[in-house]
N, C-alpha and C positions, 0 to 999 in steps of 0.2 A: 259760714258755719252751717252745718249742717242738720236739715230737722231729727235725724234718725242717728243715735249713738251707734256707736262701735260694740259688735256682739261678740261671740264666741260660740261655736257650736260643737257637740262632743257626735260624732257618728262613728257607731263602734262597726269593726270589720265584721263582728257576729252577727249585726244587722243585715248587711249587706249578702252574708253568705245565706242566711236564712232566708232572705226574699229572691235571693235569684237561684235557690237549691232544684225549684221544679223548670228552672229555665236551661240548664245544663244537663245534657248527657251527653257525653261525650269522653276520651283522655284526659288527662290531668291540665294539658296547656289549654282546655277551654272550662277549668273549673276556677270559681273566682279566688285571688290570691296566688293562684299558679305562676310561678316564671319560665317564662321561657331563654332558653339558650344561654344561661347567666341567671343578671340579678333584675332583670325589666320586669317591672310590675304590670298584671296584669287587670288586678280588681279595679272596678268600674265602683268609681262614687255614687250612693246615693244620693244623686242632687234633688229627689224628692221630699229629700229631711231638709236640705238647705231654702228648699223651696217653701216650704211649711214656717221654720224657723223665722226665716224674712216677713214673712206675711203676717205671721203672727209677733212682731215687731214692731210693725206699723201699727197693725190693732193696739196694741198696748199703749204706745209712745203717742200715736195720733187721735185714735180712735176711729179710722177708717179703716173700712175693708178694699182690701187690694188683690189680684192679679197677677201672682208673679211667676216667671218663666226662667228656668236657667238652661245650659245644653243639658240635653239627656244623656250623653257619653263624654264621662270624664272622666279618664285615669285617676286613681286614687293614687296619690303620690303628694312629699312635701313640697311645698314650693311651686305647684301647682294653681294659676290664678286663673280665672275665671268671671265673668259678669253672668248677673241675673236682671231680670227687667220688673221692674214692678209697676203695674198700673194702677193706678187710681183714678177716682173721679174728680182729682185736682191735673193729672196730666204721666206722665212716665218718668219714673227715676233709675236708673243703672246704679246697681249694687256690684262693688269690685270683691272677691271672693276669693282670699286666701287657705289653700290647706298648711296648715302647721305644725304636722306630720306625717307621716306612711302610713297611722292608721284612721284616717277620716275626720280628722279635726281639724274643722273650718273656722276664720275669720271674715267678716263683711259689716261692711258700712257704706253707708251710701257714696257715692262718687262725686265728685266733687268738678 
């Protein structure tokens, strides 16, 4: 069993476009949400929300402060899984990290 439940996180696309607006100039296939050639997604997940989320998790559920790291480049797409790392002062745990739709809403619990 595991110490940290099963969460849900809501990251909406409008976040993600407003934090990367001063990051893009350029054509439309380098603007976030773009597709190119068809239907390939191009928005890049906020894993900075997932990272926050997680963290603030632990805080609640343990009461410790942790650590945690996911990739920085991750296509925002469903079905999309992913690990985060979380350190604490009791040692490292891998968070498995499901998106469970096209627009940035994530699942994660700790791994097992």
């Amino acid at each position: 069993m595991s110490l940290f439940s099963h969460r849900s996180l809501t990251l909406t696309a409008a976040a993600l476009i407003g934090a990367a607006t001063f990051a893009g100039c350029g054509d439309d296939e380098d603007t976030p949400g773009a597709t190119t050639g068809g239907s390939t997604p191009t928005t890049q997940l906020d894993t900075t929300k997932v990272e926050r989320a997680i963290k603030d998790s632990i805080k609640e559920q343990r009461d410790i402060r942790a650590r945690v790291t996911c990739p920085e480049s991750v296509l925002q797409a469903k079905g999309r899984d992913f690990v985060c790392v979380a350190k604490t002062k009791d040692g490292e745990t891998n968070f498995a990290v499901q998106q469970t739709d096209d627009n940035g809403n994530v699942t994660y619990a700790a791994a097992q």
